[in-house]
N, C-alpha and C positions, 0 to 999 in steps of 0.2 A: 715396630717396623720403621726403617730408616724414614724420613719426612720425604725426600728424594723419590727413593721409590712408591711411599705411597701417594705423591700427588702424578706418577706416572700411570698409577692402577689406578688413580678417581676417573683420570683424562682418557682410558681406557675404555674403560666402563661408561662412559658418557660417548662415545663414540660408538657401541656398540647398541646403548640403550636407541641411538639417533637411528642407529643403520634397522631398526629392528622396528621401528616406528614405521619410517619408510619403507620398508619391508610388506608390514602389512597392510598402510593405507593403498599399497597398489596390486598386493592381493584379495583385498575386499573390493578397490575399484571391477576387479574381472566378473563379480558377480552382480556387479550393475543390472547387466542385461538380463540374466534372470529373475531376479527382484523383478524388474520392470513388468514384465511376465504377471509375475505371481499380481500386482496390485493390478493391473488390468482384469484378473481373474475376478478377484475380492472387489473390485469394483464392480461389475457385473452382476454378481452373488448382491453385493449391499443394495443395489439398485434397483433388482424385484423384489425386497422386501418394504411393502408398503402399509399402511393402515396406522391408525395411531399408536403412542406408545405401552406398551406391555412391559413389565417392571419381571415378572415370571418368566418371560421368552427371553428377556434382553442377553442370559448369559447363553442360553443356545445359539442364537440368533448372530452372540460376536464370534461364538466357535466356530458356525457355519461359514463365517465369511470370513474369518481367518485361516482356514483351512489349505489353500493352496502354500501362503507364506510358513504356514505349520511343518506342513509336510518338507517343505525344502530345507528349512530351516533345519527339524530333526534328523534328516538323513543326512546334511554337511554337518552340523556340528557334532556328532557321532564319529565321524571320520576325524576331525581334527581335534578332538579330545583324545582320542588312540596315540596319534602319530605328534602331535605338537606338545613341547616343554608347555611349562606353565604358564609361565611369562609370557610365549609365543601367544601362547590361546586366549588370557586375557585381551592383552592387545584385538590382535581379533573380533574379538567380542565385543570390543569398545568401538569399532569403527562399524562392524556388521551394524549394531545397534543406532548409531548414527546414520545408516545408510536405509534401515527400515524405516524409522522416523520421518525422514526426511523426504522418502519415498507416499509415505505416506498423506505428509503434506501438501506435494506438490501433484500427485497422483491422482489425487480423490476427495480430499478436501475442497482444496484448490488450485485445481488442474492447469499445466504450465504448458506454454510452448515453445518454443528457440526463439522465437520473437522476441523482441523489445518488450517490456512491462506495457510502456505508453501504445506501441502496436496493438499486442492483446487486449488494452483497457479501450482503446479508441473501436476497434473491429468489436468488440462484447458491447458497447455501444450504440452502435448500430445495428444490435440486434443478429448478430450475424455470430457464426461458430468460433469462442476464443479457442478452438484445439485443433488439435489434427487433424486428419483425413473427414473435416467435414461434418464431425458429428455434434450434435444440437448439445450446448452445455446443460447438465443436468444442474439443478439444484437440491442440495440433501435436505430430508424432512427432517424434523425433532427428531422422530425414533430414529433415522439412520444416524444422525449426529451420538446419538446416546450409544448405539452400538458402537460405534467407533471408541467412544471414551469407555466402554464395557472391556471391549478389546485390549487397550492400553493397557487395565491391571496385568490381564494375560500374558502380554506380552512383557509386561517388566516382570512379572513372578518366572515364565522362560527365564530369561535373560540372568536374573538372579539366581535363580537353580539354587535353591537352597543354601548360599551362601558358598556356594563353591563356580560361582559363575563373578561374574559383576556385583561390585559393589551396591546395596541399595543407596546409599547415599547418591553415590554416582549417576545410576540411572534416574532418580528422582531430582537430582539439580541440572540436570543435562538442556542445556540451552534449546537443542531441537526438542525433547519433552514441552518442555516449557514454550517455546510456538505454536507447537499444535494444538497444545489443551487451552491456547488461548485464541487459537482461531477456533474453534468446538466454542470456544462461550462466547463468543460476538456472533458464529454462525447463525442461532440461532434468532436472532435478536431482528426488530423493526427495521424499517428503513429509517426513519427517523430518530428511533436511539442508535443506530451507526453514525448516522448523517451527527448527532451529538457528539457522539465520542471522536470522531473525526474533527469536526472545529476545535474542540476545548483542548486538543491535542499537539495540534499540526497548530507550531506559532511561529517558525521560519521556514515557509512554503516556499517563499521567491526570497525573502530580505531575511536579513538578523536584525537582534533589535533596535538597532541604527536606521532603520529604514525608513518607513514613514515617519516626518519630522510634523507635528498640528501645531498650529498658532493661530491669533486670534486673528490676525492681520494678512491679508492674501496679497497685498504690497511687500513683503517679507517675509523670503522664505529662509526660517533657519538655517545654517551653515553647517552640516553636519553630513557625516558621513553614507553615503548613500546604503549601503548594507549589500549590496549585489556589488557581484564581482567584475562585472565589465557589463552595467548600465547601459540601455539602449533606448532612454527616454525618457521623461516624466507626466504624470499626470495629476493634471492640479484639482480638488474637489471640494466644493464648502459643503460642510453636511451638518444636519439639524438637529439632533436625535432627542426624541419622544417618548424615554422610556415608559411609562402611565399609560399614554395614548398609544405603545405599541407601535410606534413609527418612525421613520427614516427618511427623514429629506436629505435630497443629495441634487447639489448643482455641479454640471460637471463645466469647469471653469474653462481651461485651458489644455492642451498638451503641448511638450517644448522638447527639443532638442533630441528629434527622433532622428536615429542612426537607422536608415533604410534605402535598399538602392533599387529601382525599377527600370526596368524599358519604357513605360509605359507613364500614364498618368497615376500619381499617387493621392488616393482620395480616401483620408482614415476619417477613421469614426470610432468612439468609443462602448463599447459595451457593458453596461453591468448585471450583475448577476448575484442575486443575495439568499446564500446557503445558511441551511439551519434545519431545526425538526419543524413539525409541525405547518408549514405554509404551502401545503399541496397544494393549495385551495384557489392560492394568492399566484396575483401575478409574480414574477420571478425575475425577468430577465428585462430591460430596457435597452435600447439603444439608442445614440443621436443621431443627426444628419453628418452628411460625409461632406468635406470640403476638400476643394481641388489643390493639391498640391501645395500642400503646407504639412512641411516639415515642422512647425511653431506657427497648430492654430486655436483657435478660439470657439470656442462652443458657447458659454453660458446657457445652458439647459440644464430644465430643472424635473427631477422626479420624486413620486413619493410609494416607498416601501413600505409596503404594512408588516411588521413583524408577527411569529407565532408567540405562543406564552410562556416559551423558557427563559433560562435568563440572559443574560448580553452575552457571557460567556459562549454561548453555544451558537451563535450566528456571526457569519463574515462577508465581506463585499466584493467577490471577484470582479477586478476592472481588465481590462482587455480592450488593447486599441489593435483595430483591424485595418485591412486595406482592401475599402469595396471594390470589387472585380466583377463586371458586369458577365453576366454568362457562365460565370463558371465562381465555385469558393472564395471567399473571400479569406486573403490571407492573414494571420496573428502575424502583428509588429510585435509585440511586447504585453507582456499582462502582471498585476497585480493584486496582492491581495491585502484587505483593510480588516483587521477584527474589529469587532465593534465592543469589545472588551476594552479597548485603549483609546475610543473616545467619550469626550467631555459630556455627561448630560445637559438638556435642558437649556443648551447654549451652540451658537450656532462658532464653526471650526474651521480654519484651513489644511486640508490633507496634500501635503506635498508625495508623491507617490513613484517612486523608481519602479522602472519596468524592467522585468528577467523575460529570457526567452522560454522558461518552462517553471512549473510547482513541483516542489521538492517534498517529499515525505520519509517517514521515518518507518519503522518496520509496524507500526501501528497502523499510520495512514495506509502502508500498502495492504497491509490484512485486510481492514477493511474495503478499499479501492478493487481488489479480487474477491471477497464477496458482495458486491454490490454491482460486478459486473459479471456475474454468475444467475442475475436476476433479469432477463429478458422483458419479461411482460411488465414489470415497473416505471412508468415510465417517468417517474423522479431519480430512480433509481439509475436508468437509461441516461439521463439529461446531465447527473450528477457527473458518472462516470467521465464520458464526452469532454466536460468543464474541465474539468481536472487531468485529462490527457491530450489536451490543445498545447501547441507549442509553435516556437517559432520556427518557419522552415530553416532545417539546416546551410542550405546553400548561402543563405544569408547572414551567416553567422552568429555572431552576440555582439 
């Protein structure tokens, strides 16, 4: 074939492959709303089965509660195996497949609402409904979790139909697979190996690794680049650490060049907060006194943290400078976070500390952060969430 004509027939056929893509991610979007359906059902079905786990029942138990998505599933893809080319119907199948998934995930694992993340984490919080119309967030037991992942073979052996559906490879590297069988294995798991997995994870929350700059000398602060993108403060900390004795001295030095603008009296204070497994027990949370209207003031207060018995790894120092508001909330200026991974043993430090107006996570930290705000009666669990969906008001910018 002439080279002329055939780079006209690649550019063809790449125009048709595109128009046949979008074709069907907006034919499988129309079936949104019955999906939606079907996991409300299955949700309901998974939710009265209670008692511990049965290894015998488990594969009835995922039929049972797969049965609404079964049915719809078998009588559309019936239809469009008749009437659709080949190519049409994989397509199809590849985005169906994506849309079950993901349904899945956000459905009944970890139930979503139109809301903001930081919305839903702050309201689950408080103890109060993260979903719609008011109803009490459930939390799934081991066996429901196991049903679920029972489910999953099911639903990828559908999906593959004997080699004449979806590829296995395909289905089993598919990125939405791969989020939920990995919210399925943190579900189940402590508050405290979350609260683990979560530090040792999440290492640019507010900063990159430019952020906190430590020296030995709190007359000199490093010159180095702040790590936040539009800085709206610092806070200065000497801190002590104790690893043997399990402890955390922390003076909080100064705050300086707070970007903040009030009607009123501005009277900050700073908060800390030191997350980790294990320190139910332990006091957690400190705060200083407030001073009047200083934009660049002075603290020198001094506290001391007991640590749990993991290792440095797994615990960090949320700092948070507020602005006391008598009567009512008091608002976040700016907050920080310090791993205690990156500082010095057994010698006392200066933390120079840039403040963002919010903590940043990664698809890890939010797994966890939605199941740990799926846990009401916890009230580490509660307090953690809260922490970590504080921000600064919008109207005030960064």
């Amino acid at each position: 074939m002439d080279q002329e004509a055939a780079n006209i027939l690649n550019q063809l056929q790449l125009q048709l492959s595109t128009v046949l893509d979008n074709f069907s991610t907006i034919f499988t979007k129309s079936f949104q709303g019955r999906i939606t359906v079907c996991m409300r059902q299955m949700a309901e079905i998974l939710y009265q089965i209670r008692g511990p786990p049965n290894p015998s029942s488990l594969e009835a138990d995922a039929d049972m509660v797969l049965r609404p998505l079964m049915e719809f599933l078998d009588r559309s893809l019936s239809v469009f195996a008749d009437v659709c080319e080949k190519a049409v119907l994989k397509r199809i199948l590849k985005d169906l497949w994506k849309l079950v998934l993901s349904g899945l995930e956000k459905s009944i694992v970890l139930p979503q609402s139109s809301d903001s993340l930081g919305a839903q984490l702050l309201t689950a919080a408080k103890g109060l409904s993260n979903l719609k119309g008011g109803a009490e967030p459930r939390t799934l037991t081991p066996k429901q979790c196991q049903i679920i992942d029972a489910g999953l073979e099911t639903l990828k052996s559908f999906f593959h139909a004997g080699g004449s559906g979806l590829k296995r490879a395909f289905v089993e590297k598919s990125p939405e697979l791969s989020s939920l069988q990995y919210a399925l294995s943190l579900y189940s798991q402590s508050t405290d190996a979350l609260l683990r997995t979560f530090v040792s994870t999440q290492r640019s929350q507010v900063h990159d690794g430019r952020g906190i700059r430590i020296t030995n000398n709190e007359k000199t602060r490093p010159e180095r680049g702040s790590g936040v993108e539009r800085p709206i403060g610092e806070v200065q900390l000497q801190i002590h650490l104790l690893s043997k004795e399990r402890k955390l001295n922390v003076k909080v030095l100064a705050v300086s060049d707070m970007k903040w603008t009030t009607s009123g009296m501005f009277r900050p204070f700073v908060e800390l907060t030191l997350v980790g497994p294990f320190i139910a027990d332990k006091k957690r949370k400190f705060t200083t006194k407030s001073r009047n209207n200083s934009w660049t003031a002075t603290f020198n207060e001094s506290f001391q943290l007991a640590l749990g018995k993991e290792s440095l790894d797994c615990y960090e120092l949320q700092v948070v400078v507020k602005d006391y508001c008598f009567g009512r909330a008091d608002r976040v200026v700016g907050l920080s976070v310090l791993q205690l991974r990156d500082v010095p043993e057994r010698r006392s430090c200066v933390c120079w500390c840039p403040l963002g107006a919010r903590t940043n996570t990664d698809q890890t930290g939010t797994t966890v952060l939605r199941i740990l705000s799926q846990r009401p009666t916890d009230e580490v669990a509660k307090e953690f969430v809260k922490l970590k969906s504080e921000s600064r008001p919008s109207e005030e910018g960064q």
